[in-house]
PyMOL Python script that loads the backbone (N, CA, C, O; Angstrom):
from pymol import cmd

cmd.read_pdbstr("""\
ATOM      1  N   UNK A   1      -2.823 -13.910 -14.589  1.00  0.00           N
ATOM      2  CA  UNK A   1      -2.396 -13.272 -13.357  1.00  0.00           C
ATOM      3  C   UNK A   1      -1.558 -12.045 -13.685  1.00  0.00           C
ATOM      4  O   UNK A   1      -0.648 -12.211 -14.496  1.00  0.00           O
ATOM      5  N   UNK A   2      -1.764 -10.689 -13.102  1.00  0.00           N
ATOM      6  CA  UNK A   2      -1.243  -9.928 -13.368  1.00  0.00           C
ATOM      7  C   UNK A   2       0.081  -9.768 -12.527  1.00  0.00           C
ATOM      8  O   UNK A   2       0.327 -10.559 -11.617  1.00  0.00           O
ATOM      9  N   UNK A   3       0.955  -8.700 -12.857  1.00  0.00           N
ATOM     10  CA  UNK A   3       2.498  -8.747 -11.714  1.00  0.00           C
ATOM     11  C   UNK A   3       2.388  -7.927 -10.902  1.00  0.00           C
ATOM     12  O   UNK A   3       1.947  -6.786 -11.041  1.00  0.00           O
ATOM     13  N   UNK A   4       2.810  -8.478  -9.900  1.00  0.00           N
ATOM     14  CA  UNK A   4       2.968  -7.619  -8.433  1.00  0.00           C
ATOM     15  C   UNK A   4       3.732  -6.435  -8.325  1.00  0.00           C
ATOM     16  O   UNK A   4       4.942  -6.659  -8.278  1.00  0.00           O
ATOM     17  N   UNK A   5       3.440  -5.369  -8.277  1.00  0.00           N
ATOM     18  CA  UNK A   5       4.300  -4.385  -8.211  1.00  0.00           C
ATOM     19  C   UNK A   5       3.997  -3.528  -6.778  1.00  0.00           C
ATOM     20  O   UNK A   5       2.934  -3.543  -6.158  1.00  0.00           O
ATOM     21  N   UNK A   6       5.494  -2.611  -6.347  1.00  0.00           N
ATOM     22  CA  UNK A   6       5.328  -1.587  -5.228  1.00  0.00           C
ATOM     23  C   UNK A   6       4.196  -0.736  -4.767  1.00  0.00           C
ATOM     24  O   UNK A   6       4.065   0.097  -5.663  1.00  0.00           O
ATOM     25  N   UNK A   7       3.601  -0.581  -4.148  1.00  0.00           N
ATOM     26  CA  UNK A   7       3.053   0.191  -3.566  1.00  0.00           C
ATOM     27  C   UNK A   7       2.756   1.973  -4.260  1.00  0.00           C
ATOM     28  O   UNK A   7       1.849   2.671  -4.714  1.00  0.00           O
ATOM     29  N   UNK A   8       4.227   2.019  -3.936  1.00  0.00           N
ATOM     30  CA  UNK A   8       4.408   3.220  -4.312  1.00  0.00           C
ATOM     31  C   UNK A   8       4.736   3.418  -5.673  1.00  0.00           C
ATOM     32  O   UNK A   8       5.046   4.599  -5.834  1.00  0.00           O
ATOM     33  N   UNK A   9       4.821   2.559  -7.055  1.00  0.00           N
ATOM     34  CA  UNK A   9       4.504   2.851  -7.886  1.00  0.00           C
ATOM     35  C   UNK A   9       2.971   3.019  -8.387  1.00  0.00           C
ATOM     36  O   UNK A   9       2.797   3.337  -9.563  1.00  0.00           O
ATOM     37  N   UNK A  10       2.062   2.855  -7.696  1.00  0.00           N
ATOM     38  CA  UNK A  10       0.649   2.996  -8.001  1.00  0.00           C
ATOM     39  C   UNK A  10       0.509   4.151  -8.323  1.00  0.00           C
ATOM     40  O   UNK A  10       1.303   4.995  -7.907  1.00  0.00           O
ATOM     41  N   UNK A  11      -0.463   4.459  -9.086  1.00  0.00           N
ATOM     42  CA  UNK A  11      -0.977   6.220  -9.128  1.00  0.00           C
ATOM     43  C   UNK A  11      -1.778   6.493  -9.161  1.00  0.00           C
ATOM     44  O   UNK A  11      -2.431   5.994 -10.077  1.00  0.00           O
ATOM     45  N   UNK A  12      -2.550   7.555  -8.210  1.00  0.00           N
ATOM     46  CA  UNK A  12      -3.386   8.255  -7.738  1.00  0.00           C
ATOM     47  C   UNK A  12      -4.787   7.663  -8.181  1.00  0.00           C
ATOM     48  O   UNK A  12      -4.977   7.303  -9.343  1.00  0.00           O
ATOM     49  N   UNK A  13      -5.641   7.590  -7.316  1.00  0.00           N
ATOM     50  CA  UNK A  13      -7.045   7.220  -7.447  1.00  0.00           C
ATOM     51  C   UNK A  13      -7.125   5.514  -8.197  1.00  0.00           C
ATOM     52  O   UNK A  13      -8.075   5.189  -8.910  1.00  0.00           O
ATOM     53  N   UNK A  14      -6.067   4.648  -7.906  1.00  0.00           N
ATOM     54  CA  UNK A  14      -6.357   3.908  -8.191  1.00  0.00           C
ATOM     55  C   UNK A  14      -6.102   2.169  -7.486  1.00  0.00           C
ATOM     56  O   UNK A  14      -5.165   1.738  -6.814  1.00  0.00           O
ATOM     57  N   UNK A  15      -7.327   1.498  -7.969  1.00  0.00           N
ATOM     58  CA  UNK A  15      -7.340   0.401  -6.876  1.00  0.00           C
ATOM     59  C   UNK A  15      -6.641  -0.948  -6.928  1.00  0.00           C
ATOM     60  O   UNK A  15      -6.563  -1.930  -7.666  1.00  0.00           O
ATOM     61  N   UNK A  16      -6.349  -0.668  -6.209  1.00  0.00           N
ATOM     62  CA  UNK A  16      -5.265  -2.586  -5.727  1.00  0.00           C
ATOM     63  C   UNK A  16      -5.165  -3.234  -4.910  1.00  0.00           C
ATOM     64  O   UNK A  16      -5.080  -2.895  -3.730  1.00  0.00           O
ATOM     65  N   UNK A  17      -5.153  -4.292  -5.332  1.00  0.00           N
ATOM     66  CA  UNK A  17      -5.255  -5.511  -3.924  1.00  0.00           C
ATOM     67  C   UNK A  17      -3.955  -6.360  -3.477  1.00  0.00           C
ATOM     68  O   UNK A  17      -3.212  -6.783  -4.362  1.00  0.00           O
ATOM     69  N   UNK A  18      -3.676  -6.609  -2.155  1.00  0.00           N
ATOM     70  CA  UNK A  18      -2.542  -6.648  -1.711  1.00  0.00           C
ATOM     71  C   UNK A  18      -2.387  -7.715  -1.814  1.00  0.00           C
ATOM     72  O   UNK A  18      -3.190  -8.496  -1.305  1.00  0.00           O
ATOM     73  N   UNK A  19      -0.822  -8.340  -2.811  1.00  0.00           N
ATOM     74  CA  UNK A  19      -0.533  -9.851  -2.767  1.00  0.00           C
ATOM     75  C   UNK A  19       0.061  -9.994  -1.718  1.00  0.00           C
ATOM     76  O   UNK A  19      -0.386 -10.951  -1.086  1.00  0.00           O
ATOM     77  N   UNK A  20       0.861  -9.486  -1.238  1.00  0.00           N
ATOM     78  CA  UNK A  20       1.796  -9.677   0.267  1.00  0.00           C
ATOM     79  C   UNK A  20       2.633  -8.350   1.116  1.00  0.00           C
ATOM     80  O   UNK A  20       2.343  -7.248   0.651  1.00  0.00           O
ATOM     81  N   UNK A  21       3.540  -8.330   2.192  1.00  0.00           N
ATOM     82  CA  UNK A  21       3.842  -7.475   2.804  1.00  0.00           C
ATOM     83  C   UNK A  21       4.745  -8.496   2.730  1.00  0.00           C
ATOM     84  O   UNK A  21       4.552  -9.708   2.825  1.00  0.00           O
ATOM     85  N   UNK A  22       6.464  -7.446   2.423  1.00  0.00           N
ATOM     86  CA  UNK A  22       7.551  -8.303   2.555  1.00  0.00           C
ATOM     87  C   UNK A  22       7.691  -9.107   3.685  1.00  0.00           C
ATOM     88  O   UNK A  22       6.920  -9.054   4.644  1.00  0.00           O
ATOM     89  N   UNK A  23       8.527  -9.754   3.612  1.00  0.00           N
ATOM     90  CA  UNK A  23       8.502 -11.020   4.963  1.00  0.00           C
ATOM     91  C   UNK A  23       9.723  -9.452   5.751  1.00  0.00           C
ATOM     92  O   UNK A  23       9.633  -8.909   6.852  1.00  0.00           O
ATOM     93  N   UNK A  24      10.420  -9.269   4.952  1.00  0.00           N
ATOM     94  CA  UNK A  24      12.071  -8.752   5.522  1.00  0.00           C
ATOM     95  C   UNK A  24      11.962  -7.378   6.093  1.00  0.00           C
ATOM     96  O   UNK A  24      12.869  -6.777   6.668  1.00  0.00           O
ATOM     97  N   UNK A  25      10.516  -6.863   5.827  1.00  0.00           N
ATOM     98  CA  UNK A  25      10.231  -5.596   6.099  1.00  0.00           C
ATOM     99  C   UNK A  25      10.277  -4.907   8.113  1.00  0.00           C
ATOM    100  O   UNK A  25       9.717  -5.371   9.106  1.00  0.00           O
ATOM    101  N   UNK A  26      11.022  -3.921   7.988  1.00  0.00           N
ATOM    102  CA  UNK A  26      10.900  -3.596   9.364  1.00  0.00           C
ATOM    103  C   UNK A  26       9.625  -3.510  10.151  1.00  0.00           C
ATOM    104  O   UNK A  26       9.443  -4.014  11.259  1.00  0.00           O
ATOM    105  N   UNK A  27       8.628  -2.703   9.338  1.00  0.00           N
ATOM    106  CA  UNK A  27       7.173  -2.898   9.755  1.00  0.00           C
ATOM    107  C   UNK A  27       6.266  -3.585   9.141  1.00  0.00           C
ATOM    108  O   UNK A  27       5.413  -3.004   8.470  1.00  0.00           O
ATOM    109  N   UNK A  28       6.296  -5.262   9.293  1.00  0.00           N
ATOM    110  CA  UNK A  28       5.800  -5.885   8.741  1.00  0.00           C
ATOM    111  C   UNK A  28       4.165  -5.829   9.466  1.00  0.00           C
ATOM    112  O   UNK A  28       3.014  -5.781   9.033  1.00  0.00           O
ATOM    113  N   UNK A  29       4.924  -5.870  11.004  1.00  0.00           N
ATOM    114  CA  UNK A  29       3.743  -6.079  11.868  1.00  0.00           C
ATOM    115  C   UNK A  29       3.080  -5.054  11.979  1.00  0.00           C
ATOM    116  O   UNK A  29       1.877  -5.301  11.909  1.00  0.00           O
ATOM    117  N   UNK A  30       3.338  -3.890  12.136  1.00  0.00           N
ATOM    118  CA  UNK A  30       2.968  -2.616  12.298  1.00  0.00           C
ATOM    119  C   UNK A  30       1.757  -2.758  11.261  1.00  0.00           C
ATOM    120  O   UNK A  30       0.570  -2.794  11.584  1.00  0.00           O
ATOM    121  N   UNK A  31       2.471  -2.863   9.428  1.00  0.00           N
ATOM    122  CA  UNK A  31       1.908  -2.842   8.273  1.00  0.00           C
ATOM    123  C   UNK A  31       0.140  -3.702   8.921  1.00  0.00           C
ATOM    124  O   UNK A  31      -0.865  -3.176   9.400  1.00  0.00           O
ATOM    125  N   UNK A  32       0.395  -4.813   8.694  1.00  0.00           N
ATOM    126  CA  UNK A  32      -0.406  -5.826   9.035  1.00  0.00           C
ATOM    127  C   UNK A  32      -1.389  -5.520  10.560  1.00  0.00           C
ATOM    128  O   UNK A  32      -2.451  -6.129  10.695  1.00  0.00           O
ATOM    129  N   UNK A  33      -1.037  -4.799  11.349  1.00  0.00           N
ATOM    130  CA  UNK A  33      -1.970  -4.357  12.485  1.00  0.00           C
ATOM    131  C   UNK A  33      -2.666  -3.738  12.145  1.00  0.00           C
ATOM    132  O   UNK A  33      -3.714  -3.821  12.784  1.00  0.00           O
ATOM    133  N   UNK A  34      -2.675  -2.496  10.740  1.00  0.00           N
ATOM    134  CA  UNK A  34      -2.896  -1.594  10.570  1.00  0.00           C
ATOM    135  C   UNK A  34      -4.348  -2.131   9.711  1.00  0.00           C
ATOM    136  O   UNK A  34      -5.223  -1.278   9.560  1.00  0.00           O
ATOM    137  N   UNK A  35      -4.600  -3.563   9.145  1.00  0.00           N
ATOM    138  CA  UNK A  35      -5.471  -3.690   8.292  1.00  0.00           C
ATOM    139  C   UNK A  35      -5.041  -4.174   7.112  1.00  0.00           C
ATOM    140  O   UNK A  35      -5.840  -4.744   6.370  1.00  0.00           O
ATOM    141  N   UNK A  36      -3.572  -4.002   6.729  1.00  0.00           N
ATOM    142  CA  UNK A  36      -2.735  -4.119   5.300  1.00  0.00           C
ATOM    143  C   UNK A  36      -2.721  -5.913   5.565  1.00  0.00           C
ATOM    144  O   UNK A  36      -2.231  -6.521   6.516  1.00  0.00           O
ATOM    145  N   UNK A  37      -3.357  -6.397   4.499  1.00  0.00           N
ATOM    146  CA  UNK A  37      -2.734  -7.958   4.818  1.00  0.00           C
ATOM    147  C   UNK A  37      -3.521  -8.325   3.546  1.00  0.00           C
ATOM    148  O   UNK A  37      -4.429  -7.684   3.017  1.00  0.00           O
ATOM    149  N   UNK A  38      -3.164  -9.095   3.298  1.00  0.00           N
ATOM    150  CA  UNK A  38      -2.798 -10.213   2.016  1.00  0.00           C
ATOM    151  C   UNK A  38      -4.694 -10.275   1.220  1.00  0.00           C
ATOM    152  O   UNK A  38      -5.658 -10.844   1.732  1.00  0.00           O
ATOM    153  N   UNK A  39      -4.673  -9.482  -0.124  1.00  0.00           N
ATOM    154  CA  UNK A  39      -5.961  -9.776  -0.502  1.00  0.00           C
ATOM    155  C   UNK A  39      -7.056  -8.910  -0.106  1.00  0.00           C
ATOM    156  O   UNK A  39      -8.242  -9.116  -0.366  1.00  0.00           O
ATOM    157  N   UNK A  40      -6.424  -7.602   0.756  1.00  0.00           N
ATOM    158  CA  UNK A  40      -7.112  -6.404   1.026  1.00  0.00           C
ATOM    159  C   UNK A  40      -7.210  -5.384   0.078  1.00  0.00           C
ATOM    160  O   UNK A  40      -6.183  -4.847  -0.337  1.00  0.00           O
ATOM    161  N   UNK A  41      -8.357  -5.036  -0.332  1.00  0.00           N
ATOM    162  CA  UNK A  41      -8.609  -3.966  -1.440  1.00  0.00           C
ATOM    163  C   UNK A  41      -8.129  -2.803  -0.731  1.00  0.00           C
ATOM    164  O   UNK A  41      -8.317  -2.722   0.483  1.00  0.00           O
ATOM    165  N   UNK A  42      -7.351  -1.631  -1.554  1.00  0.00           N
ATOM    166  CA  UNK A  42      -7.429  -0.474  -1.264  1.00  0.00           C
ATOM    167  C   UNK A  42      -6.859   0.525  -2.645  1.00  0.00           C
ATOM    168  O   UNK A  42      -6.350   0.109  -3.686  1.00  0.00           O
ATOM    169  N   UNK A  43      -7.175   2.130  -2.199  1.00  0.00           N
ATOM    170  CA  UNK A  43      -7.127   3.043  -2.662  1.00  0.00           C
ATOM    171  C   UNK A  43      -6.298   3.875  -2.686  1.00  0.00           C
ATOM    172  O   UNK A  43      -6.354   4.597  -1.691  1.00  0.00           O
ATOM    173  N   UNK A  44      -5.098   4.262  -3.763  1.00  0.00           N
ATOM    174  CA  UNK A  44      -4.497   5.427  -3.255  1.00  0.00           C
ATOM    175  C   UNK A  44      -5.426   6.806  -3.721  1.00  0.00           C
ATOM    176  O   UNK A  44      -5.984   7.161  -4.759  1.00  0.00           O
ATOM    177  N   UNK A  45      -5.273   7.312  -2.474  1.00  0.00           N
ATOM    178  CA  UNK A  45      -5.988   8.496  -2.884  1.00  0.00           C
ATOM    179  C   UNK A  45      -5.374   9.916  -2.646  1.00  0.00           C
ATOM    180  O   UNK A  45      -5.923  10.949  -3.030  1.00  0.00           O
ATOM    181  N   UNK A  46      -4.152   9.865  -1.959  1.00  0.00           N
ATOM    182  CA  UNK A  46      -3.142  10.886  -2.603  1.00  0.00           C
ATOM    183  C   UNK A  46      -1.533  10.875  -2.233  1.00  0.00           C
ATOM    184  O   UNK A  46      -0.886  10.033  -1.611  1.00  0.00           O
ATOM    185  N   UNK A  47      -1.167  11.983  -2.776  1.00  0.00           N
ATOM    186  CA  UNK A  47       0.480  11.904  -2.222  1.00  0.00           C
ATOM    187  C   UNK A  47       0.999  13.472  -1.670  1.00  0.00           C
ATOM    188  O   UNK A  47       0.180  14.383  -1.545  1.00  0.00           O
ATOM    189  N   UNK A  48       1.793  13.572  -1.502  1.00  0.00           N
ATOM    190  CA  UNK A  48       2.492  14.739  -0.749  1.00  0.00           C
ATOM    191  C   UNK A  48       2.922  15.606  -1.940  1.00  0.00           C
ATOM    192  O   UNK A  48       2.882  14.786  -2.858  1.00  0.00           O
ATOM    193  N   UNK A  49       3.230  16.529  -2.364  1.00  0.00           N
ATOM    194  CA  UNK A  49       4.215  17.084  -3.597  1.00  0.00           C
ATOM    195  C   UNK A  49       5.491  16.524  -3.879  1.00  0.00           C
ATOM    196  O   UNK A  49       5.933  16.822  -4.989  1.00  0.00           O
ATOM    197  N   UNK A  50       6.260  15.726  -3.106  1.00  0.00           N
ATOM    198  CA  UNK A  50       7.484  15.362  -3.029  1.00  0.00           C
ATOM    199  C   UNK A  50       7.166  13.642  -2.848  1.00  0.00           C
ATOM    200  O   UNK A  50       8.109  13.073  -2.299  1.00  0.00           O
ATOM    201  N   UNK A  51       6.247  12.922  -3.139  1.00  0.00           N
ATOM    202  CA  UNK A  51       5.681  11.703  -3.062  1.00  0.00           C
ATOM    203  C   UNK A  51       5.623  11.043  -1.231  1.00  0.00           C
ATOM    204  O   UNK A  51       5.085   9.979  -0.926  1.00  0.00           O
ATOM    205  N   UNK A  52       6.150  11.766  -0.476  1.00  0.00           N
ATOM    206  CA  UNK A  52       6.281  11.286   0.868  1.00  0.00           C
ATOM    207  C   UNK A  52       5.599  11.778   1.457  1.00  0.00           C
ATOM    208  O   UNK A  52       5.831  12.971   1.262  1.00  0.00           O
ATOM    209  N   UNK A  53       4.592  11.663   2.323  1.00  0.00           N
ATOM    210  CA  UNK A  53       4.000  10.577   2.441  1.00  0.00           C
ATOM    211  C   UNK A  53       2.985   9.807   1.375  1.00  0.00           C
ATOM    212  O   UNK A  53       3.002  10.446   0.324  1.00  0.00           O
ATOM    213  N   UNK A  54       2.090   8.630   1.280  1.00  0.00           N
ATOM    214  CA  UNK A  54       0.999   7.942   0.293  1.00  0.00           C
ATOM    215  C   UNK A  54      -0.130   8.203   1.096  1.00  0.00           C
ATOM    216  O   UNK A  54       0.063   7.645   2.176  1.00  0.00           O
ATOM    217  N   UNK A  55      -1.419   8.893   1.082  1.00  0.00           N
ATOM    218  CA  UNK A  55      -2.599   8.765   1.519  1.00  0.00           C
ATOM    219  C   UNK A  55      -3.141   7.288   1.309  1.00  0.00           C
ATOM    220  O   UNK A  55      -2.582   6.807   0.324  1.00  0.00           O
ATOM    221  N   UNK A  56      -3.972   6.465   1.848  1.00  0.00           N
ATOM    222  CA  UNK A  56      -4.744   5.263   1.563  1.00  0.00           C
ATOM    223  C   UNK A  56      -5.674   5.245   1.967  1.00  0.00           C
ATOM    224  O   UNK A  56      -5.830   5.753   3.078  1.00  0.00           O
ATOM    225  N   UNK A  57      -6.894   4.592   1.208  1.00  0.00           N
ATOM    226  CA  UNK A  57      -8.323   4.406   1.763  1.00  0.00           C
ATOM    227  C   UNK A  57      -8.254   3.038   1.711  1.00  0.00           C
ATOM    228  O   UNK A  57      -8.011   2.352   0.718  1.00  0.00           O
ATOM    229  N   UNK A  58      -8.583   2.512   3.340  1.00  0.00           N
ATOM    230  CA  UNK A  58      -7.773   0.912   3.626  1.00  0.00           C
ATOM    231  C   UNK A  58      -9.597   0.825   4.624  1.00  0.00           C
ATOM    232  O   UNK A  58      -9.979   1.617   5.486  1.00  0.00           O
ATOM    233  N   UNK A  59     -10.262  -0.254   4.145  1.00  0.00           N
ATOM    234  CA  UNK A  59     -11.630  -0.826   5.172  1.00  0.00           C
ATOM    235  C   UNK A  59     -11.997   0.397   5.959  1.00  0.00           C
ATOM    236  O   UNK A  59     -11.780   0.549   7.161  1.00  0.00           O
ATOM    237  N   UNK A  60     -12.451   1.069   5.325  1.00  0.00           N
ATOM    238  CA  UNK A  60     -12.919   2.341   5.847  1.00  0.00           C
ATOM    239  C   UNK A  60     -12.206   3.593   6.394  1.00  0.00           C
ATOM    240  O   UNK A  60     -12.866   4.561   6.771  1.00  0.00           O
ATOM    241  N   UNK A  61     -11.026   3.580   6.432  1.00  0.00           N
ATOM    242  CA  UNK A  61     -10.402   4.284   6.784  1.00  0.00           C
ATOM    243  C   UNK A  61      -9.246   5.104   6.197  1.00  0.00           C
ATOM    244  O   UNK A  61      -8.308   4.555   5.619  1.00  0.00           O
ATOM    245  N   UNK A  62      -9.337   6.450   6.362  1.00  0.00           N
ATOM    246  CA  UNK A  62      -7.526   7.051   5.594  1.00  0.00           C
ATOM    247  C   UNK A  62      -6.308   6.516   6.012  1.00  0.00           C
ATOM    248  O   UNK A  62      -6.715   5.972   7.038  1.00  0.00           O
ATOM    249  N   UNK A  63      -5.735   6.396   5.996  1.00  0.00           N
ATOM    250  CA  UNK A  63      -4.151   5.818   6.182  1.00  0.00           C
ATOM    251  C   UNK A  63      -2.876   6.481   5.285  1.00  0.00           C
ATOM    252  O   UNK A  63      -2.872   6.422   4.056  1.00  0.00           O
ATOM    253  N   UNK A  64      -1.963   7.018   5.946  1.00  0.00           N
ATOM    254  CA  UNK A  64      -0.808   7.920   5.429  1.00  0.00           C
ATOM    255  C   UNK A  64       0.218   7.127   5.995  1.00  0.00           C
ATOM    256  O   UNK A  64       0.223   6.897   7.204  1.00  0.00           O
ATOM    257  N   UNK A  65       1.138   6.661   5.189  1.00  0.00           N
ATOM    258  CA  UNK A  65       2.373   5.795   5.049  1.00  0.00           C
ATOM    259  C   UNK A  65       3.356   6.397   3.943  1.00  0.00           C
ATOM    260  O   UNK A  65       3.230   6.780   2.780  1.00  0.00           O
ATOM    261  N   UNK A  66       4.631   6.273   5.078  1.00  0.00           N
ATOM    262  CA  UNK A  66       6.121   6.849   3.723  1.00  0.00           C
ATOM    263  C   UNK A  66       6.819   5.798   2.445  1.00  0.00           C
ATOM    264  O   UNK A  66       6.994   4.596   2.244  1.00  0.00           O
ATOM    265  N   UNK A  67       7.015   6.816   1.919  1.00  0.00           N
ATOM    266  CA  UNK A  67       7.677   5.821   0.661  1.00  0.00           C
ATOM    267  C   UNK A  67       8.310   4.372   1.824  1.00  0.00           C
ATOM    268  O   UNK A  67       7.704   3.313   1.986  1.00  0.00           O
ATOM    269  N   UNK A  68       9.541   4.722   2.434  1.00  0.00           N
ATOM    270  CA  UNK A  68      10.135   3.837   2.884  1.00  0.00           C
ATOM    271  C   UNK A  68       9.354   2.593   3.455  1.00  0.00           C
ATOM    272  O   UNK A  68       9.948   1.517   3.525  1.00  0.00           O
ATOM    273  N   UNK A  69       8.074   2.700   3.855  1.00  0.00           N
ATOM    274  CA  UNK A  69       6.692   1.869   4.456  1.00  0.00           C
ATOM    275  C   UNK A  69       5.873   0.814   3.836  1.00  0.00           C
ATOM    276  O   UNK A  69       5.491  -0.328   4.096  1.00  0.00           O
ATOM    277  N   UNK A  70       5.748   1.899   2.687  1.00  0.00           N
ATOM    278  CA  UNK A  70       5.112   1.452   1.108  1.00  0.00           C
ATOM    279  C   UNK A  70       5.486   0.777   0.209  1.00  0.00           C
ATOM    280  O   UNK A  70       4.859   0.226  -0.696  1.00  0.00           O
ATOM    281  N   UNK A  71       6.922   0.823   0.538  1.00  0.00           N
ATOM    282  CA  UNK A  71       7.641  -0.063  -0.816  1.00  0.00           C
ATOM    283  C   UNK A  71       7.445  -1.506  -0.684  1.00  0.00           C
ATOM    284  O   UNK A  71       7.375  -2.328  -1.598  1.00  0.00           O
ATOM    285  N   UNK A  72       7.358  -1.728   0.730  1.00  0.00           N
ATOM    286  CA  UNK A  72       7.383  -3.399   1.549  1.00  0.00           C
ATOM    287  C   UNK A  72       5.948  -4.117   0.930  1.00  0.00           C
ATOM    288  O   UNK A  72       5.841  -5.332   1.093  1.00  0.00           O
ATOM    289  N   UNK A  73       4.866  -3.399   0.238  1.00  0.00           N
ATOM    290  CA  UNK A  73       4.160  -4.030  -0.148  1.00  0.00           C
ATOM    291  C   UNK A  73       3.922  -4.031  -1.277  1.00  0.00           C
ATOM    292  O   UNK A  73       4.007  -2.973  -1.900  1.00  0.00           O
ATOM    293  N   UNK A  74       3.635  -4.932  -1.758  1.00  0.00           N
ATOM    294  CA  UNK A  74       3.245  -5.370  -3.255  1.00  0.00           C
ATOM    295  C   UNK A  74       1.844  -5.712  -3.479  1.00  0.00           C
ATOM    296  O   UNK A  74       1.201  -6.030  -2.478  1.00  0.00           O
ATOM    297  N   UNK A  75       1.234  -5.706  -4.648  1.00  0.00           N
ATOM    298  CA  UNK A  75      -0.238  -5.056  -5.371  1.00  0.00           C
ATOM    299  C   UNK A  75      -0.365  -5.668  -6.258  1.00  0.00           C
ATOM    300  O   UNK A  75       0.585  -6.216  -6.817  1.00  0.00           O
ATOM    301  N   UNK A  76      -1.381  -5.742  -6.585  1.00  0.00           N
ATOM    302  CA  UNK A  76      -1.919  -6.050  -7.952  1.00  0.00           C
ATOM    303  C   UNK A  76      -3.052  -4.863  -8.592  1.00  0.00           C
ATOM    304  O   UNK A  76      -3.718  -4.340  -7.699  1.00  0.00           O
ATOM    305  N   UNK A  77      -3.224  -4.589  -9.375  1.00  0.00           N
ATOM    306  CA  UNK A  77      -4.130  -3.738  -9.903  1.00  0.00           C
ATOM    307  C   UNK A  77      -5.243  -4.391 -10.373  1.00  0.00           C
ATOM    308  O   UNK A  77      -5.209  -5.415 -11.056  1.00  0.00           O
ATOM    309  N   UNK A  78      -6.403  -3.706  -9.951  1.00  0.00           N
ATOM    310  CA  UNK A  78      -7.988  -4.313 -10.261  1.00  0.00           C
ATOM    311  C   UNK A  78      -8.444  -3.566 -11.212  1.00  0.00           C
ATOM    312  O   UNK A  78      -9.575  -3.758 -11.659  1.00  0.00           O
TER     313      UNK A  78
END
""", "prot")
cmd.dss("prot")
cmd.show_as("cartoon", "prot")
cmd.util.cbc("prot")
cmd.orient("prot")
């Protein structure tokens, strides 16, 4: 089993699958409405010059989320 790490330590063009969305997170639900939930493949596919915002390719779709957003979830790398 590999270790779960942030979101936003991922880098560019590469794929991971979501072990969880913090429980403590302000937008847990938001996160999770959005498609983000437990065991979902996705893509970062870019960042801002200043890392804020994360581009994502999430079940078909782009998705742009801030560091502060991103950190709440944790990954695994495929």
């Amino acid at each position: 089993m590999t270790k779960a790490i942030s979101l936003i330590e991922v880098e560019l063009k590469t794929k991971v699958k979501v072990v969880e969305v913090a429980l403590e997170s302000k937008v847990r639900r938001r996160i999770m409405d959005m498609g983000i939930v437990k065991n979902t493949t996705l893509v970062v596919t870019g960042k801002a010059p200043m890392g804020d915002p994360i581009e994502l390719s999430v079940r078909g779709y782009t998705l742009s989320l801030r560091k502060n957003e991103a950190k709440d979830i944790m990954v695994e790398l495929i």
